[in-house]
N, C-alpha and C positions, 0 to 999 in steps of 0.2 A: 158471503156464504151463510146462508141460512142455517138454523138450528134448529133442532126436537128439544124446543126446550121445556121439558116436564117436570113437572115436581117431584121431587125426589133426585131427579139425575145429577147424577156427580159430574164436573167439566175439572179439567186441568191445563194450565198453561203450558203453551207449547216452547214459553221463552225464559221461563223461571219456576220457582217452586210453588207459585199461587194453586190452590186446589178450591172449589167451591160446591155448592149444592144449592140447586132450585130452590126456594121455598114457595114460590106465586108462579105461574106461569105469565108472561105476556103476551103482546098480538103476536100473529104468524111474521114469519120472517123475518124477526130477528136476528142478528150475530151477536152472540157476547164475542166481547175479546179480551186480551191482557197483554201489557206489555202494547200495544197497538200491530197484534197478532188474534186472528179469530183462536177460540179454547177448543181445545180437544177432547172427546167425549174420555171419562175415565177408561185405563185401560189400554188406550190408542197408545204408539209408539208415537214417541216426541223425535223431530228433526233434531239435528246435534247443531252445535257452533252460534246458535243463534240468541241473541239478548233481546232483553226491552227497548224498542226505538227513542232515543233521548227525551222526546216530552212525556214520554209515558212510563218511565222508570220513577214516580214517586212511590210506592210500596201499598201493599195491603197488607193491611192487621188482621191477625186470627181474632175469630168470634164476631166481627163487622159483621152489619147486615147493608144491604146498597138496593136503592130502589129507584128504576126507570118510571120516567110518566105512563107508558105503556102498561102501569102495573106490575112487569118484571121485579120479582124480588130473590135477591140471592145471601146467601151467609158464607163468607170466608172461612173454612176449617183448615185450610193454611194458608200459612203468610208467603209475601214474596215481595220481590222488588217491583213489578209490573203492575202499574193501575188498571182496576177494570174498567171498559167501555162497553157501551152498546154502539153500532151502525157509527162507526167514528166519533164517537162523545164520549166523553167523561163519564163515567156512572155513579153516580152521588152516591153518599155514605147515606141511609136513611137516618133521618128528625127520630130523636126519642121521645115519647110522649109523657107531659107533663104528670106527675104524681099529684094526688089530688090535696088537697090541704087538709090538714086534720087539725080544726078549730076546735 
């Protein structure tokens, strides 16, 4: 299931308390997901009874940022027990970039 994924929009998980927000937009067609469940636009009413599928309950941190090859970038503004994915994959935690040296 594809998504509008824009900058700015807020998505929430439909299996735990993960909440996120776009920072980058990437290609068309994308599903984020969490929990190894596609996210629900903020605001959507969440199905009941339903958890994170076992390889996908390692948790997100608030304040994470995670970035797809695609370009997709998103930030964590809450945590949850559900990993994010894109299209069935993992979604990396994004590389911090090195601070510069001050000789």
């Amino acid at each position: 299931m594809a998504q509008d994924l824009k900058p700015g929009s807020r998505w929430v998980s439909a299996v735990d308390d993960t909440e996120v927000i776009v920072v980058k937009p990437g290609g068309p067609g994308l599903s984020l997901e969490c929990g190894g469940h596609p996210m629900l636009a903020a605001g959507s009413e969440k199905p009941g009874g339903a958890g994170p599928d076992g390889d996908w309950a390692g948790g997100t941190a608030v304040g994470k940022r995670f970035e797809h090859d695609s370009g997709l970038e998103v930030l964590c503004t809450k945590a949850g027990a559900g990993t994010l994915g894109v299209d069935g994959q993992v979604l990396p935690l994004k590389e911090s970039k090195p601070l510069p040296s001050s000789d």
